[in-house]
C-alpha positions in Angstrom: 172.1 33.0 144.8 175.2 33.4 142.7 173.9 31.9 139.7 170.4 33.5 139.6 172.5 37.1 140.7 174.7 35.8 137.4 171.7 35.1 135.1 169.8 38.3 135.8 173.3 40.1 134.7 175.3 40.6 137.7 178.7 41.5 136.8 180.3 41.7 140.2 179.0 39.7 143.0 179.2 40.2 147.0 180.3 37.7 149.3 180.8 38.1 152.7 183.3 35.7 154.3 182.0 33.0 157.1 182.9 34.9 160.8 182.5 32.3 162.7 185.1 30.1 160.8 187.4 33.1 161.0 186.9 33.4 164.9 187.8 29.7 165.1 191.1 30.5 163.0 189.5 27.5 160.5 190.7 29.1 157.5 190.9 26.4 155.3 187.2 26.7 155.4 187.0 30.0 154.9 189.1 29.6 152.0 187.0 26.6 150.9 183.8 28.3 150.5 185.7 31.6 148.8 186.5 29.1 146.1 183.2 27.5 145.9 181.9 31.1 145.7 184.3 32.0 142.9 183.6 29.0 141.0 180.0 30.3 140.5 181.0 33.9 139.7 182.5 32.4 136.0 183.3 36.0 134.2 182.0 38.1 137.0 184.2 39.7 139.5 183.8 38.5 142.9 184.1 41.1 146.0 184.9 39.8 149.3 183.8 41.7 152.2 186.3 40.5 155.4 183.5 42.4 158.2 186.6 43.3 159.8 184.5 45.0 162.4 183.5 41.1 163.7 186.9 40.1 163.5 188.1 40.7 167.0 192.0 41.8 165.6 194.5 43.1 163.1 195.7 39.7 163.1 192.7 38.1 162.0 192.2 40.9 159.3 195.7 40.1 157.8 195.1 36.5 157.6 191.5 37.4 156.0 192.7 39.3 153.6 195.4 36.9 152.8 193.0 33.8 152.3 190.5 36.1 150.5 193.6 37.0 147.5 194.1 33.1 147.5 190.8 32.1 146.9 190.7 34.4 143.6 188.7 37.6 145.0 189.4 40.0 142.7 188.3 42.8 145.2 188.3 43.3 149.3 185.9 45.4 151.2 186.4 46.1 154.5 182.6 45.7 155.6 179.2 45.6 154.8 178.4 48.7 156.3 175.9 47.1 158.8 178.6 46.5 161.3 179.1 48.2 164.4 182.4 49.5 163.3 183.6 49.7 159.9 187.1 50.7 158.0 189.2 52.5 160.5 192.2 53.7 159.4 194.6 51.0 160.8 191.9 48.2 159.4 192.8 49.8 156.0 196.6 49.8 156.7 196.6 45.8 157.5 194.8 44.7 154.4 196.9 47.2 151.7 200.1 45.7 153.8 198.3 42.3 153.3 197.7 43.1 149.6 201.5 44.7 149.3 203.2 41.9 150.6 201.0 39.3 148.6 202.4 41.1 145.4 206.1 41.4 146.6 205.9 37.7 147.2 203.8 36.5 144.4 204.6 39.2 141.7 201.0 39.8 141.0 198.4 42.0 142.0 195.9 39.3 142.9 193.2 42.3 144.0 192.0 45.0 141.3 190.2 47.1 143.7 190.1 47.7 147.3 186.6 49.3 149.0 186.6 51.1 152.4 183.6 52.0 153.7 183.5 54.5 155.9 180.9 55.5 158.0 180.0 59.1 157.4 183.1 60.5 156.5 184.4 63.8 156.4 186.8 64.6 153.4 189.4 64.6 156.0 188.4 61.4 156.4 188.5 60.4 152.9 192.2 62.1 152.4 193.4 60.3 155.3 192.7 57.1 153.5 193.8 58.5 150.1 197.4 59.1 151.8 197.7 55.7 153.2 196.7 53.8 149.9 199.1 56.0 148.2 201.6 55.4 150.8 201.7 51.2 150.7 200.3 50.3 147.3 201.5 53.4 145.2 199.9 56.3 143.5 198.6 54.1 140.4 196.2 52.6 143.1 194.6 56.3 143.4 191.7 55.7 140.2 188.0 54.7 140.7 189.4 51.1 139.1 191.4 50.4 142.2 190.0 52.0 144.8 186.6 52.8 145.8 185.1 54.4 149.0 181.9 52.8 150.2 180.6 56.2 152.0 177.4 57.6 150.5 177.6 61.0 152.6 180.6 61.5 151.4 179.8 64.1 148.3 177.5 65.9 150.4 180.6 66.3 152.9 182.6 67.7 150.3 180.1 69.8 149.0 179.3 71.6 152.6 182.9 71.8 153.4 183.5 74.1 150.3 
């Protein structure tokens, strides 16, 4: 599916890691199949979604977010938006501390953009998150090249709240 999404011009391809390996704490596989996926993405940008609504704990979203930066992602999304429960605000505080700490150890900034999607959020909503970001990964993260809201209703939020 990579290739085909690649010939017809895809520039940024969607993976979505493997739960069940996650669940079982087999991360090697997880990672595996990350690199397998990059591998196929050549030039294109390769977005990870962690689901971290099926993950079951902070703990697992860490080590997902962690695996996902050393397979190569080049972004992180916190779900599909098809899960029960999607970006909460402490979900988005474990993976910028997992992408924070990942640079203070490494000295680079393995991810270029982070998405939270939120399910229909409220400009509070999307201020809260703003703040955080802002907060643990610094106020150069705060473009549309770094971070990215997946939350359709969002605009039409903003635009009844003023």
């Amino acid at each position: 599916e990579i290739k085909l999404a690649i010939e017809d011009g895809a520039d940024e391809i969607d993976v979505v890691i493997n739960r069940a390996a996650a669940l079982e704490q087999d991360w090697k596989c997880v990672h595996d199949e990350l690199v397998a996926f990059k591998a196929e993405c050549g030039k294109a940008h390769m977005k990870t979604i962690l689901a971290t609504g099926e993950l079951q704990n902070y703990e697992n979203i860490y080590k997902a977010s962690w695996v996902a930066m050393l397979a190569g992602s080049d972004f992180i999304k916190t779900s599909t938006g098809k899960e029960s429960v999607n970006a909460t605000p402490e979900v988005a505080y474990v993976m910028c501390s997992a992408i924070k700490h990942y640079f203070d150890l490494t000295g680079i900034c393995q991810i270029q953009r982070l998405q939270i999607t939120i399910f229909c959020p409220t400009p509070l909503d999307a201020l809260r998150y703003r703040v955080l970001v802002e907060e643990l990964l610094g106020k150069e993260w705060l473009t549309p090249d770094l971070l990215r809201f997946g939350a359709t209703s969002l605009l039409d939020n903003v635009i009844k709240a003023l």
